[in-house]
C-alpha positions in Angstrom: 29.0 23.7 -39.0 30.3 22.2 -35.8 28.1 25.0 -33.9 25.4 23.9 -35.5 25.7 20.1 -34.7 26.5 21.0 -31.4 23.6 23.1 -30.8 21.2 19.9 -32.1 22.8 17.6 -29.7 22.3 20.4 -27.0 18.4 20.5 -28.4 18.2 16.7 -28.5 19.9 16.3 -24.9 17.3 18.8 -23.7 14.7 16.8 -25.1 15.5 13.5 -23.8 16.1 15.2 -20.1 12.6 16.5 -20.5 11.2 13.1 -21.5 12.9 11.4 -19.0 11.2 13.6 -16.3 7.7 13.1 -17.8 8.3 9.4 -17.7 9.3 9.6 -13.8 6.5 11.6 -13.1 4.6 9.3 -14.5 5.9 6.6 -12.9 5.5 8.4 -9.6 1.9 9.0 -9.9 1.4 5.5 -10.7 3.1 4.1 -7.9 1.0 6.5 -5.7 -2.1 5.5 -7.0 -1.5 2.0 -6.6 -0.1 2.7 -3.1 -3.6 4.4 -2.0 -5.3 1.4 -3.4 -3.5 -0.7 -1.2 -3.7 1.1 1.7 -7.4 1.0 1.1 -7.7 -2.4 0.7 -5.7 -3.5 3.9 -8.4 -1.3 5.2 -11.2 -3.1 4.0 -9.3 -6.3 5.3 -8.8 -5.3 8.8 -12.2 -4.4 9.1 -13.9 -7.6 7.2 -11.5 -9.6 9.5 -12.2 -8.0 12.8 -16.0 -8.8 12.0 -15.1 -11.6 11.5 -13.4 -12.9 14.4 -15.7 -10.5 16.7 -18.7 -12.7 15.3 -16.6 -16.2 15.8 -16.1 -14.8 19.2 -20.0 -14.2 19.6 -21.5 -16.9 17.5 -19.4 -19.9 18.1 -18.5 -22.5 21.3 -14.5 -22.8 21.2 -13.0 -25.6 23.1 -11.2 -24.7 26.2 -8.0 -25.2 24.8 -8.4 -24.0 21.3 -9.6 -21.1 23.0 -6.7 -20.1 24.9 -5.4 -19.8 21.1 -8.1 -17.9 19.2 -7.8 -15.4 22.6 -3.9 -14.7 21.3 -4.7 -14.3 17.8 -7.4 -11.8 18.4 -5.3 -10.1 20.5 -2.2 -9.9 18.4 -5.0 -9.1 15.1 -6.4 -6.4 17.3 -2.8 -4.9 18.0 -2.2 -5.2 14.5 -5.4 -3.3 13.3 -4.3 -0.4 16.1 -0.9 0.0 14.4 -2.4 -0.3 11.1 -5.0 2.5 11.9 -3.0 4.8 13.9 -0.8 5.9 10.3 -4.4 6.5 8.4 
C-alpha cells in the first residue's frame, strides 16, 4: 500500500516537473517574441527620427544659438543610432 502511494506521488511529482517546464518554455518564447518586437520597433524609431531631424536640418532656418544645440543633439542621436545598429 505505501509502495503504491509512493509510486503516485512519484507520478504526480513527475507530472508537475513536466508542467512546470512547459510553462517556462512558454514563458521563454514569449518573452522572446516580445523582445524581437521591440527591437524592431526601436528600429523603426531610429530611422523615423533620423528622417526626421535630417529633414529639420534641410528644411528649416535654426537660430544661431539654438543651433549650436540641435548640432549636439543630432550628434549624440546619430551616435546613439550607430550603437544601436552595430548589435542588429
Amino acid at each position: 500500500m505505501t509502495d503504491k502511494i509512493l509510486a503516485i506521488v512519484k507520478e504526480g511529482l513527475s507530472a508537475w516537473k513536466t508542467f512546470i517546464a512547459t510553462r517556462q518554455e512558454a514563458y521563454n518564447r514569449k518573452r522572446d517574441k516580445n523582445q524581437e518586437k521591440a527591437i524592431q520597433i526601436a528600429e523603426t524609431t531610429f530611422t523615423e527620427l533620423f528622417d526626421f531631424i535630417q529633414w529639420v536640418d534641410d528644411n528649416t532656418t535654426i537660430p544661431g544659438d539654438k543651433m549650436k544645440e540641435f548640432k549636439k543633439i543630432k550628434t549624440r542621436f546619430t551616435r546613439l543610432r550607430t550603437k544601436f545598429n552595430k548589435y542588429d
